[in-house]
PAKOL-710681 format. One line per field, with one value per residue: residue number from 1; residue in three letters; x, y, z of N, C-alpha, C, O in turn. Coordinates in nm, 4 decimals. Layout:
BEGIN
n: (NUM, ...)
res: (ALA, ...)
n.x: (X, ...)
n.y: (Y, ...)
n.z: (Z, ...)
ca.x: (X, ...)
ca.y: (Y, ...)
ca.z: (Z, ...)
c.x: (X, ...)
c.y: (Y, ...)
c.z: (Z, ...)
o.x: (X, ...)
o.y: (Y, ...)
o.z: (Z, ...)
# end
This chain:
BEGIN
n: (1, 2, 3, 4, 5, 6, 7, 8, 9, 10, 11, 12, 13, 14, 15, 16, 17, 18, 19, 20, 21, 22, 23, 24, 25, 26, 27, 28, 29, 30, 31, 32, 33, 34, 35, 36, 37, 38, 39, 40, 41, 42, 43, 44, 45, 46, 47, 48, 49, 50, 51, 52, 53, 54, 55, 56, 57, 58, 59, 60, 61, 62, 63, 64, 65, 66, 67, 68, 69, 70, 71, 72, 73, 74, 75, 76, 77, 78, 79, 80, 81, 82, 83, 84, 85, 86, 87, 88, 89, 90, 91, 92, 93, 94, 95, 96, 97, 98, 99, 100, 101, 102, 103, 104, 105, 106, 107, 108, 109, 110, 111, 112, 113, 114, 115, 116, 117, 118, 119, 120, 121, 122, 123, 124, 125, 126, 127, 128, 129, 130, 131, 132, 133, 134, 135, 136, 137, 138, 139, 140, 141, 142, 143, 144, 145, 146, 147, 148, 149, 150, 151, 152, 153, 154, 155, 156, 157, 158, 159, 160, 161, 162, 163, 164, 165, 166, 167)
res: (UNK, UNK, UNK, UNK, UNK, UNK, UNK, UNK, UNK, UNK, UNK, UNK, UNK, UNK, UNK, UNK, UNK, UNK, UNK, UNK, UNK, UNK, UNK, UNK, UNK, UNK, UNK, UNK, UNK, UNK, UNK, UNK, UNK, UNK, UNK, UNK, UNK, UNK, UNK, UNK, UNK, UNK, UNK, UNK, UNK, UNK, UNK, UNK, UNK, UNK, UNK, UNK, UNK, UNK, UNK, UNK, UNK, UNK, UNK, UNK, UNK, UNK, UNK, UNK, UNK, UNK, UNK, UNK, UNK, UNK, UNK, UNK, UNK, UNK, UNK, UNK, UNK, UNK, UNK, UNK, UNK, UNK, UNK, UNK, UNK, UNK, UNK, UNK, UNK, UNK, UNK, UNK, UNK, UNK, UNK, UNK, UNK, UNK, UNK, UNK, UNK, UNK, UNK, UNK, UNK, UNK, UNK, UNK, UNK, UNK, UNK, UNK, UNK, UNK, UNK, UNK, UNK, UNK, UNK, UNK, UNK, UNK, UNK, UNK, UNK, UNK, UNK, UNK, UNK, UNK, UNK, UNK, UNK, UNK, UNK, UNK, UNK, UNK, UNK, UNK, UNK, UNK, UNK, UNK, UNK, UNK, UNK, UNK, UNK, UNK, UNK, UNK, UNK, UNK, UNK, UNK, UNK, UNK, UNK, UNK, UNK, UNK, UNK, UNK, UNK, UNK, UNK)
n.x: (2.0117, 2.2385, 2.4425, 2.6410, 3.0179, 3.1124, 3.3725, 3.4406, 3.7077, 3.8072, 3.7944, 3.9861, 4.2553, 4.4120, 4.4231, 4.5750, 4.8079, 4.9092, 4.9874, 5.1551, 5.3463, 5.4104, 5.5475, 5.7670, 5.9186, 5.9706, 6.1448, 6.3267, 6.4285, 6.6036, 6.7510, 6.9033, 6.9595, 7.0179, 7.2286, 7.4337, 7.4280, 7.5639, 7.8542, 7.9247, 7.9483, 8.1932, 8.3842, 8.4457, 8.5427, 8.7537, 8.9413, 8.9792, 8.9583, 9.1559, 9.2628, 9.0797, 9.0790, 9.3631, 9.3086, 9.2964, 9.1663, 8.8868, 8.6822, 8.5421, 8.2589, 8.1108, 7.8255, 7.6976, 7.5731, 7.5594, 7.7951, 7.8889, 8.0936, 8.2792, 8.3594, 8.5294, 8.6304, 8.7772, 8.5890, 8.3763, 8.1421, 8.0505, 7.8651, 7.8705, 7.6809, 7.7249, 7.5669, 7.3924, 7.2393, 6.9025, 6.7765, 6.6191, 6.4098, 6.3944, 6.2912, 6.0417, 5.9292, 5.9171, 5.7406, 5.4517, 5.4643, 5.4220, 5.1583, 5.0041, 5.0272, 5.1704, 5.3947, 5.5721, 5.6245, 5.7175, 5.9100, 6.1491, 6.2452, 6.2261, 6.4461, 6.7023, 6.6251, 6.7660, 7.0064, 7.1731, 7.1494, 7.3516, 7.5581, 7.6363, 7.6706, 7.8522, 8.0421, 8.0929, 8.1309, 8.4381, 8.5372, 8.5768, 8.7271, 8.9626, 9.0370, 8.8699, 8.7495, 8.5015, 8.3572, 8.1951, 7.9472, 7.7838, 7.7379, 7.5947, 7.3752, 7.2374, 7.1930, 7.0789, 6.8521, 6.7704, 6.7304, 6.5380, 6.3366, 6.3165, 6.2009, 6.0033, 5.8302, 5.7895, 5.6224, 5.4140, 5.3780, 5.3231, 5.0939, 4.9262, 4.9165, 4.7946, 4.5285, 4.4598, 4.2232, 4.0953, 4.2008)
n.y: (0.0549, 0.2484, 0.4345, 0.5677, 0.6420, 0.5750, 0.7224, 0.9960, 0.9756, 1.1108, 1.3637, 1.4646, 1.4462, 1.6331, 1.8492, 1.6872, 1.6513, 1.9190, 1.9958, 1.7945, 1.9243, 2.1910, 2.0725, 1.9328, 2.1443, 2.2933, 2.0607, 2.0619, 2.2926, 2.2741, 2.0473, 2.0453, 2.3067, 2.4770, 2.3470, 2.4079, 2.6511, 2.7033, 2.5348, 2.6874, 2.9050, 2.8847, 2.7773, 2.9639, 3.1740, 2.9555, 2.9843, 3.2903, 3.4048, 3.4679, 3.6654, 3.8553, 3.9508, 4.0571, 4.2645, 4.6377, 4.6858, 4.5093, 4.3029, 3.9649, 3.8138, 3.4641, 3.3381, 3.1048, 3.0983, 3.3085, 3.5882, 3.8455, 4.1514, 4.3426, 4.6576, 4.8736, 5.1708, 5.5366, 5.6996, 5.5417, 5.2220, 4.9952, 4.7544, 4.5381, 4.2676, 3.9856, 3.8009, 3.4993, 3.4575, 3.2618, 3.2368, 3.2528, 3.4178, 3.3135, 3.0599, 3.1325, 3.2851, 3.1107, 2.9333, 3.0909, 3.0912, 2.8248, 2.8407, 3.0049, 2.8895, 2.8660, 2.7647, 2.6440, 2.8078, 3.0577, 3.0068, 2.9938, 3.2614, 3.3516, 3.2379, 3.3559, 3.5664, 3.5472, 3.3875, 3.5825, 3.7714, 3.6821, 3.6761, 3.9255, 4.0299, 3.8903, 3.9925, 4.2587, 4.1985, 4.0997, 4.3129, 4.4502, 4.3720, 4.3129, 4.6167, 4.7980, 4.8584, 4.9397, 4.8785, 4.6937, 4.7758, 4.7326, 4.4683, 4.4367, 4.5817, 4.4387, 4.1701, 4.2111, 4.3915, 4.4329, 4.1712, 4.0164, 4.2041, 4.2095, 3.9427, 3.8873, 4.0715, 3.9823, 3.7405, 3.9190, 4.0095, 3.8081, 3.7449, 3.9764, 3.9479, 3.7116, 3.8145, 4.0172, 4.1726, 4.0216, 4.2693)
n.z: (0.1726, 0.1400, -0.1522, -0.1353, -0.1005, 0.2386, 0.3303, 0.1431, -0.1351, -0.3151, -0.2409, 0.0124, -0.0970, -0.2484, -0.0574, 0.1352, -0.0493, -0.0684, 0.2017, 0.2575, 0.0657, 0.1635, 0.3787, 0.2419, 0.1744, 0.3553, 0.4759, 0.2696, 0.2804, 0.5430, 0.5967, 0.3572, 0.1955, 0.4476, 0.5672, 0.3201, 0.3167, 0.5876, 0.5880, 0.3746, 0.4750, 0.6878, 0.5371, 0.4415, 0.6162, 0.6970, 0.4910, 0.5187, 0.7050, 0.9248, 0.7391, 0.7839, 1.0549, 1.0803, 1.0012, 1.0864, 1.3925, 1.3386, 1.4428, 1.4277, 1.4409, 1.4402, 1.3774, 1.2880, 1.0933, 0.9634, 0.9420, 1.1279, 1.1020, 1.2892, 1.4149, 1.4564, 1.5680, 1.6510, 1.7109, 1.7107, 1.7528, 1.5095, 1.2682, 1.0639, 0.8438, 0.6823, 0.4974, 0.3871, 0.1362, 0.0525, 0.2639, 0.6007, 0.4752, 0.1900, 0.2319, 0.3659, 0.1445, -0.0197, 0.0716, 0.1038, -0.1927, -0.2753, -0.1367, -0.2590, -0.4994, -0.7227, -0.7897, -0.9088, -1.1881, -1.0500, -0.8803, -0.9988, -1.0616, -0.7779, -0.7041, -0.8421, -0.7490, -0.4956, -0.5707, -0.7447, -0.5293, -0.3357, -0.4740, -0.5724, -0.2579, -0.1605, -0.3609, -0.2194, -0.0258, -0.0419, -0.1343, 0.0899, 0.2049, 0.0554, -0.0259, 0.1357, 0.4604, 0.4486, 0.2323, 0.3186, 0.4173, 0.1963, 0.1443, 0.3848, 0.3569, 0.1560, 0.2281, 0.4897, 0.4104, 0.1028, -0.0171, 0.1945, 0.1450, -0.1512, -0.1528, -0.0241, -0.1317, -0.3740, -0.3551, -0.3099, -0.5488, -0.7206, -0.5799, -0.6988, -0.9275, -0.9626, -0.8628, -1.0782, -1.2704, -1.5552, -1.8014)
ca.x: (2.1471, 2.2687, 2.5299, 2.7654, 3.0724, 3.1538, 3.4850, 3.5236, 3.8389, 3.8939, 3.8145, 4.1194, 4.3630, 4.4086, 4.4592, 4.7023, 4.8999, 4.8771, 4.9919, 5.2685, 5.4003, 5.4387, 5.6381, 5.8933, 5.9960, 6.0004, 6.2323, 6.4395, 6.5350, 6.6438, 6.8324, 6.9720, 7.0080, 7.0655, 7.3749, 7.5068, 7.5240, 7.6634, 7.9052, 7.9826, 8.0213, 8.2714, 8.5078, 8.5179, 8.6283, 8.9037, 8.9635, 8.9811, 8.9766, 9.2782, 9.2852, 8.9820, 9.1123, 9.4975, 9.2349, 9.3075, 9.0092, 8.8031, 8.6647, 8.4641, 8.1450, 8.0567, 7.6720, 7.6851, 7.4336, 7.5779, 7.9152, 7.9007, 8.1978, 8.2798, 8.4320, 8.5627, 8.7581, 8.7612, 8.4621, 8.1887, 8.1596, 7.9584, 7.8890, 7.8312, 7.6439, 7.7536, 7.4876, 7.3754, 7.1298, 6.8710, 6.7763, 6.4483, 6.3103, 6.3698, 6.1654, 5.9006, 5.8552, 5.9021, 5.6026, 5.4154, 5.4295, 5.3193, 5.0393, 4.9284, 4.9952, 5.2348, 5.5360, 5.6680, 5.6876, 5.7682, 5.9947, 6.2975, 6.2802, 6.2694, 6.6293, 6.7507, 6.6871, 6.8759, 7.1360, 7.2334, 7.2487, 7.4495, 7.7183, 7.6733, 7.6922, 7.9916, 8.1442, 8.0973, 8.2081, 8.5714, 8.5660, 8.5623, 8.8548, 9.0996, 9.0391, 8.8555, 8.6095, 8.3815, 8.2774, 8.1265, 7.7810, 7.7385, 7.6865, 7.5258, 7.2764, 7.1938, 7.1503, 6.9696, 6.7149, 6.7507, 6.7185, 6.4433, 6.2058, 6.2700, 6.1467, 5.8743, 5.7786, 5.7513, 5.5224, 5.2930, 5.3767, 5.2618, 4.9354, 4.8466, 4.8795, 4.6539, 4.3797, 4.4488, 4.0663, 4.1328, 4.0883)
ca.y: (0.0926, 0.3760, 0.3566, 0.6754, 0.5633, 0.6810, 0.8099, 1.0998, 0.9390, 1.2447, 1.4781, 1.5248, 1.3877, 1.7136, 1.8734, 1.6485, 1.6638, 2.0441, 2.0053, 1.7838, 2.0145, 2.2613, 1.9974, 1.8796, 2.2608, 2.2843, 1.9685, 2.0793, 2.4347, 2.2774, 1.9718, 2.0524, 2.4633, 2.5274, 2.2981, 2.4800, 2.8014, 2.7012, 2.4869, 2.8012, 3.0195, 2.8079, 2.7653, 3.1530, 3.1626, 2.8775, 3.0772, 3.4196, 3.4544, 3.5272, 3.7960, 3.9517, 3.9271, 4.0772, 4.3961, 4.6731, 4.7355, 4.4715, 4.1311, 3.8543, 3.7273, 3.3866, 3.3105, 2.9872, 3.0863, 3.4666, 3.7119, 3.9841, 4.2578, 4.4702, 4.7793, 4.9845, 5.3211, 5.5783, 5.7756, 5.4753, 5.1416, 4.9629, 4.6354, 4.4795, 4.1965, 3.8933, 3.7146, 3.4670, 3.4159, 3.1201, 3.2213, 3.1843, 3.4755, 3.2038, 3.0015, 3.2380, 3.3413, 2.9289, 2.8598, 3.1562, 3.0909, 2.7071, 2.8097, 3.0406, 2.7770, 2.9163, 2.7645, 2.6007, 2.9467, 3.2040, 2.9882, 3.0044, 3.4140, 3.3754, 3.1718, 3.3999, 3.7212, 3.4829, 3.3901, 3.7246, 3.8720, 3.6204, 3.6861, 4.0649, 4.0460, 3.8306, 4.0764, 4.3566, 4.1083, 4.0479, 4.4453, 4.4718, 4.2644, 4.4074, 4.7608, 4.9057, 4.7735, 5.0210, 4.8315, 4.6024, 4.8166, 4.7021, 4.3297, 4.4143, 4.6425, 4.3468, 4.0685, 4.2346, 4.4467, 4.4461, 4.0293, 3.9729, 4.2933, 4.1535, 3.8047, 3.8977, 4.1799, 3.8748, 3.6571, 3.9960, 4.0721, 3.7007, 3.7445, 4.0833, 3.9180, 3.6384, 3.8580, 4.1381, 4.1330, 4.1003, 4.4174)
ca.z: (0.1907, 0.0833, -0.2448, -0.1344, -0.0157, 0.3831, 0.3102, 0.0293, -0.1541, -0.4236, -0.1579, 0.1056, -0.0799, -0.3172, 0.0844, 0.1769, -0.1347, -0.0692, 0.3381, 0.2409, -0.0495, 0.2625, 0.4851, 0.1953, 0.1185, 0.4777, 0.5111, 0.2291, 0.3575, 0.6779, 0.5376, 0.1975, 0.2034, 0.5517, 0.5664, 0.2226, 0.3686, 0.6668, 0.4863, 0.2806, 0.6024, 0.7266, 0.4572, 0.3800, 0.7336, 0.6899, 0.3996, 0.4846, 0.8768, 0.9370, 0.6635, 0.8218, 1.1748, 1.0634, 0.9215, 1.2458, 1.4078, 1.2695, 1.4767, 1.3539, 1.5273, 1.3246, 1.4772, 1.1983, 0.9462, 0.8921, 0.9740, 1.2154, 1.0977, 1.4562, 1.3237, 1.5569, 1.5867, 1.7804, 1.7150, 1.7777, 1.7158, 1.4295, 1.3056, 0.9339, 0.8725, 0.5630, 0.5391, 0.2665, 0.0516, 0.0763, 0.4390, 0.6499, 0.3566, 0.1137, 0.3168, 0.4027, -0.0096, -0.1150, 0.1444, -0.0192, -0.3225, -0.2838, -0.0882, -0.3683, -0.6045, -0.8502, -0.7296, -1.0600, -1.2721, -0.9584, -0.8268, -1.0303, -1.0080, -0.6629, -0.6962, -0.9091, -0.6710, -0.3554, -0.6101, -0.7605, -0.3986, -0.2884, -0.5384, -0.5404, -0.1503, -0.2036, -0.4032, -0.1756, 0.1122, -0.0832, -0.1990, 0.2235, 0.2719, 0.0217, -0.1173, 0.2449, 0.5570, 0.4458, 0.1476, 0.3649, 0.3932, 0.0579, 0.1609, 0.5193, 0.2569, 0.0205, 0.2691, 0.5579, 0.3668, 0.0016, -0.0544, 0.2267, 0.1083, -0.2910, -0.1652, -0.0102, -0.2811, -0.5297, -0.3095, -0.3242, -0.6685, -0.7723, -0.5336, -0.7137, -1.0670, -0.9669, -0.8861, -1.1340, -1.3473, -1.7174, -1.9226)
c.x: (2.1857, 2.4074, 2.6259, 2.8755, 3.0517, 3.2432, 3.4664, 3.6652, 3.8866, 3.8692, 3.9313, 4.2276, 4.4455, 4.5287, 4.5948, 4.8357, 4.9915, 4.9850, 5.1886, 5.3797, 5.5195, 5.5556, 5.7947, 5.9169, 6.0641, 6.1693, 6.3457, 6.5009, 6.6220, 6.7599, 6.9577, 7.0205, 7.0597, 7.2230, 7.4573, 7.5434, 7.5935, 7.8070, 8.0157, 8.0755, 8.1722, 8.3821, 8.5587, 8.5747, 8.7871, 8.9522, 9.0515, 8.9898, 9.0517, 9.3115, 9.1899, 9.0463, 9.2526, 9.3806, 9.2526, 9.1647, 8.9089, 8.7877, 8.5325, 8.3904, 8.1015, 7.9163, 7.6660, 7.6095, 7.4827, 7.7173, 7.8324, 8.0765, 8.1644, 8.3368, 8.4469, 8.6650, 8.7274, 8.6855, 8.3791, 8.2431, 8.0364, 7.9765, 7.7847, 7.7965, 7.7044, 7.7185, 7.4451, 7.2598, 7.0840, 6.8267, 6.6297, 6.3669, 6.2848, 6.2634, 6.0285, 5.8274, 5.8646, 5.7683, 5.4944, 5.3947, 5.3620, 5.1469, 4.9330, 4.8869, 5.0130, 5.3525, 5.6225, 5.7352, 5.7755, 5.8679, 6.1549, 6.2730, 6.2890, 6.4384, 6.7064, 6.7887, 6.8045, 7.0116, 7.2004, 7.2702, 7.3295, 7.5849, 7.7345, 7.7410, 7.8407, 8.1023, 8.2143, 8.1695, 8.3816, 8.6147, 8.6440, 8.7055, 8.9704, 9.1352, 8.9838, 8.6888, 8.4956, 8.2724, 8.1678, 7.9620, 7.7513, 7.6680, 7.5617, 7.4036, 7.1719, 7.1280, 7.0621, 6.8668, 6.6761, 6.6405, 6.5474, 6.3169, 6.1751, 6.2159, 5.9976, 5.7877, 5.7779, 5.6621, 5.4272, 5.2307, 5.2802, 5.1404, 4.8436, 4.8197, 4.7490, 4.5325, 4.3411, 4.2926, 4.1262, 4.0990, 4.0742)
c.y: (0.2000, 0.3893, 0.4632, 0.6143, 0.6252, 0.7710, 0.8692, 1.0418, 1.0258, 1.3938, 1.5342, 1.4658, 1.5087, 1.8024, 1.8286, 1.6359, 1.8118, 2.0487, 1.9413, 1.8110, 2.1491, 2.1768, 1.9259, 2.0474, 2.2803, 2.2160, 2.0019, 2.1858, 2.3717, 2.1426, 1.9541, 2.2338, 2.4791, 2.4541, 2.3337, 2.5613, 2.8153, 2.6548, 2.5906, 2.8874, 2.9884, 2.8007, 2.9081, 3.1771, 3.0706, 2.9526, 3.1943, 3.4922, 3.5013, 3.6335, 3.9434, 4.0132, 4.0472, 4.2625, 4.4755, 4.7256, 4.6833, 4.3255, 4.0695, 3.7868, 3.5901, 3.2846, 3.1072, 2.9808, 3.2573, 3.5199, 3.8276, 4.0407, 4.3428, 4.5142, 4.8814, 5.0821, 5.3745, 5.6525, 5.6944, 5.2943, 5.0759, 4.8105, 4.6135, 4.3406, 4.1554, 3.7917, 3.6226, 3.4345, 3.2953, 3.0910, 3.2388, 3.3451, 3.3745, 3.1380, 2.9896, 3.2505, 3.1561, 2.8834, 2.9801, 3.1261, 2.9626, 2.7675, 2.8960, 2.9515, 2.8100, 2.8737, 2.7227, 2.7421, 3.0626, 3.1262, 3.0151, 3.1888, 3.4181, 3.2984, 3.2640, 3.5348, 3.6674, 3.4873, 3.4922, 3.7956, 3.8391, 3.6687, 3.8447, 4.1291, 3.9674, 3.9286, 4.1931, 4.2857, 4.1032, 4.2020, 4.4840, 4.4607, 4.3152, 4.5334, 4.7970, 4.8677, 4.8618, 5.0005, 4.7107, 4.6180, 4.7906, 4.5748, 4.3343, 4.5219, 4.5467, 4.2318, 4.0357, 4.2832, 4.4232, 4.2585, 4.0101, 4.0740, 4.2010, 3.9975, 3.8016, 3.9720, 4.0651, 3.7871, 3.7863, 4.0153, 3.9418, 3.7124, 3.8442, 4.0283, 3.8244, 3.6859, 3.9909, 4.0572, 4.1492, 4.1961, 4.3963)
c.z: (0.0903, -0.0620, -0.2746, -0.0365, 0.1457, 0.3631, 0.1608, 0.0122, -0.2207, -0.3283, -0.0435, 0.0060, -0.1814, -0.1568, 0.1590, 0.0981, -0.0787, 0.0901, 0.3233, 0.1653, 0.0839, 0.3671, 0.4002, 0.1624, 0.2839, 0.5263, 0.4382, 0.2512, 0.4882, 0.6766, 0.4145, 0.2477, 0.3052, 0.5560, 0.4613, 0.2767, 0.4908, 0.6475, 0.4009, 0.3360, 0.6279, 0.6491, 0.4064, 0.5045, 0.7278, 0.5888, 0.4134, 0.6183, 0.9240, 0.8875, 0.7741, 0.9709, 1.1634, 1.0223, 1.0912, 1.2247, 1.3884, 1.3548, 1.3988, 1.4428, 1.4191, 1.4528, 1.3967, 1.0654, 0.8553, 1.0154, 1.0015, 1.1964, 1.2287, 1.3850, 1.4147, 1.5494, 1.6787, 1.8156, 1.7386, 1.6879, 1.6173, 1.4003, 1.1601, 0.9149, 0.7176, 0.5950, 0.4006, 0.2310, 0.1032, 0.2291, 0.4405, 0.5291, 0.2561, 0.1422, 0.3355, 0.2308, -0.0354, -0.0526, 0.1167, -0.1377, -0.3631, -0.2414, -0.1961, -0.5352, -0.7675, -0.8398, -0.8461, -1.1163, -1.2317, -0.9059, -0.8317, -1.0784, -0.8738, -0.6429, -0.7495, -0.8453, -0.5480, -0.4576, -0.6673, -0.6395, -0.3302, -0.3730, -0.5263, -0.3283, -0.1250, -0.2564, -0.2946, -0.0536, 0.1051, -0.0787, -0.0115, 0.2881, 0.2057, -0.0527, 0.0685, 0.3432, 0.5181, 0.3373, 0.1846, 0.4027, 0.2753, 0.1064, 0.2962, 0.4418, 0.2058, 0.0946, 0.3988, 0.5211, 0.2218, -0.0773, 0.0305, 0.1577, -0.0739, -0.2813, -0.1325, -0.0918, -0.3754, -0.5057, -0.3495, -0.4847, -0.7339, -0.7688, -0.6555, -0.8666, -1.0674, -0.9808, -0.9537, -1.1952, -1.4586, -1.7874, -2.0419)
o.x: (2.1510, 2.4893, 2.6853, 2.8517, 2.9751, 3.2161, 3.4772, 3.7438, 4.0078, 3.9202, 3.9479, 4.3176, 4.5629, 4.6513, 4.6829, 4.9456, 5.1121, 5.0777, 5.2941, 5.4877, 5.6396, 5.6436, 5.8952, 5.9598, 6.1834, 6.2658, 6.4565, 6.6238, 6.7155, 6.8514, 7.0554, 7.1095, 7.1792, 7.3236, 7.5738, 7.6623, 7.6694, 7.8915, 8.1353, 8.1870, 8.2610, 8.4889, 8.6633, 8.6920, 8.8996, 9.0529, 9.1584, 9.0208, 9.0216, 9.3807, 9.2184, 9.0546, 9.2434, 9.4412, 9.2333, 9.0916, 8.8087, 8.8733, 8.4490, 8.4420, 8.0568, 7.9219, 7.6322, 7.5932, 7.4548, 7.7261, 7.7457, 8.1688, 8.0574, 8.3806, 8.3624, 8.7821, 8.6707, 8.6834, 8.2800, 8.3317, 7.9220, 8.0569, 7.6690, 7.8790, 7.7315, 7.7672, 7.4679, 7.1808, 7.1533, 6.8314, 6.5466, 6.2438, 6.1685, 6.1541, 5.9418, 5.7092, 5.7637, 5.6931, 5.3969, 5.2813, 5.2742, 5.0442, 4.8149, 4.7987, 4.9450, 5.4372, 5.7339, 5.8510, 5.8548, 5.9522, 6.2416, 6.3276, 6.3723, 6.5215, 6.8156, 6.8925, 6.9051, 7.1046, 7.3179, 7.3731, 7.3931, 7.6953, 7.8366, 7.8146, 7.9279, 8.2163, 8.3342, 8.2668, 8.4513, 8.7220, 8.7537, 8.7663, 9.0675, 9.2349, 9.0820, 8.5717, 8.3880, 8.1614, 8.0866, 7.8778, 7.6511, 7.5449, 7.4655, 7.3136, 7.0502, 7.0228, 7.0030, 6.7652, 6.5582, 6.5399, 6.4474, 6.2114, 6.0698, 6.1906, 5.9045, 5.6744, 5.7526, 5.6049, 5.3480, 5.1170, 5.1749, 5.0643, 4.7325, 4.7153, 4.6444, 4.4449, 4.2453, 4.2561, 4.1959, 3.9865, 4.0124)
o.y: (0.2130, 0.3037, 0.4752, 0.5563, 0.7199, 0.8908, 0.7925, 1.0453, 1.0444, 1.5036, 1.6553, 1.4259, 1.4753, 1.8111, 1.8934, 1.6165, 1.8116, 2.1279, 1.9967, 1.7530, 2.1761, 2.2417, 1.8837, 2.0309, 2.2799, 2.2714, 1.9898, 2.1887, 2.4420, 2.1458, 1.8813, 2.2601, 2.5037, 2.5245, 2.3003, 2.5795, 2.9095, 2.7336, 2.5783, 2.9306, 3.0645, 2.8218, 2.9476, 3.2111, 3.1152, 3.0050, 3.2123, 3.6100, 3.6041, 3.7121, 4.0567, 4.1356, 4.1357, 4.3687, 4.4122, 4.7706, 4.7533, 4.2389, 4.1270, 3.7059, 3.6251, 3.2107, 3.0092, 2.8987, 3.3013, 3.4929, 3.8862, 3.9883, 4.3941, 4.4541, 4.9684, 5.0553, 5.3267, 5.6913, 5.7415, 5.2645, 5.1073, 4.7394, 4.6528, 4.2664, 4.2438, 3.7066, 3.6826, 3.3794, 3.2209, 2.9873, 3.2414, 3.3445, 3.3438, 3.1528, 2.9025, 3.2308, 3.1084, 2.8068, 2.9073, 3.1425, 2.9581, 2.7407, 2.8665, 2.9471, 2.7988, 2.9505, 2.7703, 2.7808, 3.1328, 3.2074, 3.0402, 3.1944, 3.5002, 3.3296, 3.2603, 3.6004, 3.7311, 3.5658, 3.4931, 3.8614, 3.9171, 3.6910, 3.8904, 4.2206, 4.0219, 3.9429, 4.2175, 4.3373, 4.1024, 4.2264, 4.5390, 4.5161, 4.3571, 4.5520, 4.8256, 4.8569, 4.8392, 5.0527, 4.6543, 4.5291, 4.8560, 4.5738, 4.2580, 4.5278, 4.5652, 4.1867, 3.9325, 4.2423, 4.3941, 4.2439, 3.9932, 4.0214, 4.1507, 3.9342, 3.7417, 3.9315, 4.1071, 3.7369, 3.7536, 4.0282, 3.9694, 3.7049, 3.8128, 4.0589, 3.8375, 3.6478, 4.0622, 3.9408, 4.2467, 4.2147, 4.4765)
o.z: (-0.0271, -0.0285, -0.3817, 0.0695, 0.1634, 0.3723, 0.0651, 0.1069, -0.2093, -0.3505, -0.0296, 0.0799, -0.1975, -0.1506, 0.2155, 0.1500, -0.0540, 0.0730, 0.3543, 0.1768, 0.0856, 0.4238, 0.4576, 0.0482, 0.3141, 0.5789, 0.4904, 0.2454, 0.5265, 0.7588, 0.3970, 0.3285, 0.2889, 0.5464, 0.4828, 0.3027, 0.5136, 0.6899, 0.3745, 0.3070, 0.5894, 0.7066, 0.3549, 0.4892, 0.7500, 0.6365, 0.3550, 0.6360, 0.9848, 0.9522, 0.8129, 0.9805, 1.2484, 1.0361, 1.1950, 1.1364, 1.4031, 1.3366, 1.3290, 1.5199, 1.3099, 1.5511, 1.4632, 0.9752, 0.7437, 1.1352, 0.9366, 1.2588, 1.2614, 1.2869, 1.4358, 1.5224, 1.7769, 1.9324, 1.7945, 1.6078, 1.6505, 1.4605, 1.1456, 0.9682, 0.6363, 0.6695, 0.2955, 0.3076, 0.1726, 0.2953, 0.3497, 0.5283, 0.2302, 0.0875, 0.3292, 0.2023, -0.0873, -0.1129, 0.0979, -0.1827, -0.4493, -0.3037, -0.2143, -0.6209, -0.8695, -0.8855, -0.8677, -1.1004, -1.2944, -0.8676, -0.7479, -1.1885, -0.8353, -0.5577, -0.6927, -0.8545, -0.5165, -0.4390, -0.6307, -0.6242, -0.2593, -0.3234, -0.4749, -0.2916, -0.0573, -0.2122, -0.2813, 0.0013, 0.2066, -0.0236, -0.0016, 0.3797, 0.2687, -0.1226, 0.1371, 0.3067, 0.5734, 0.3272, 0.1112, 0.4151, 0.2462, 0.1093, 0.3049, 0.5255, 0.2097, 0.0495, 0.4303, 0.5774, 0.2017, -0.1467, -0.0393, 0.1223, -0.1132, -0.3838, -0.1863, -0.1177, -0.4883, -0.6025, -0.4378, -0.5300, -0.7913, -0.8653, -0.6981, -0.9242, -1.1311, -1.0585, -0.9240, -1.1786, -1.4865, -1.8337, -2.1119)
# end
């Protein structure tokens, strides 16, 4: 008889640690975060809807997760997005960065770029509302391109350190 066990016990279980690391970040974007920023949406609306609405020229699409600004005159019509931080980029760079297996250290810079653009996109969102709608490419700037490219630029940035060679 042979005196190896059948089952490998220190072998998958490293794997499944690893699998279900991926399924609680998972669970908590979609439980915990996602209901914040909707949550958030929502009350800047009870808030502020009315203000936005009373703005001429200006309607309000609310999808649930992000503001659509219509902006219309009489040369063309356009359309600003206020969107928040903590969205499926979050996501995308938090499941990244586990799977590289840096998630402790990179993590809280990746909070730090969501939460700064949240408040800067915030700002530019308020700037929108009572100085001039045109400050509102500031926020539809920050939270369609600026936030998702710097989330994903930090999953790369992490990768490239891993396999810099020491000099």
């Amino acid at each position: 008889m042979s005196t190896k066990p059948s089952i490998p016990l220190n072998r998958g279980t490293p794997k499944i640690i690893h699998w279900l690391g991926f399924v609680v970040i998972i669970g908590l974007y979609f439980f915990v975060l996602r209901p914040i920023r909707v949550g958030f949406i929502y009350h800047l609306l009870e808030c502020f809807g009315q203000q936005i609405i009373n703005i001429k020229e200006v309607n309000i699409i609310d999808t649930g997760t992000y503001l659509t600004l219509s902006i219309s005159n009489f040369s063309s019509n356009y359309e600003r997005v206020y969107g928040l931080s903590f969205n499926s980029f979050f996501l995308f760079a938090s499941l990244g960065l586990w799977a590289l297996k840096n998630f402790k250290n990179s993590m809280v810079k990746l909070i730090l770029i969501h939460l700064l653009g949240w408040i800067i996109a915030t700002l530019f969102f308020f700037a929108g509302l009572y100085v001039h709608p045109n400050w509102w490419v500031g926020s539809d700037l920050i939270t369609v391109y600026l936030i998702p490219m710097a989330s994903l630029s930090w999953v790369a940035i992490v990768y490239a350190e891993q396999k810099r060679i020491p000099s």
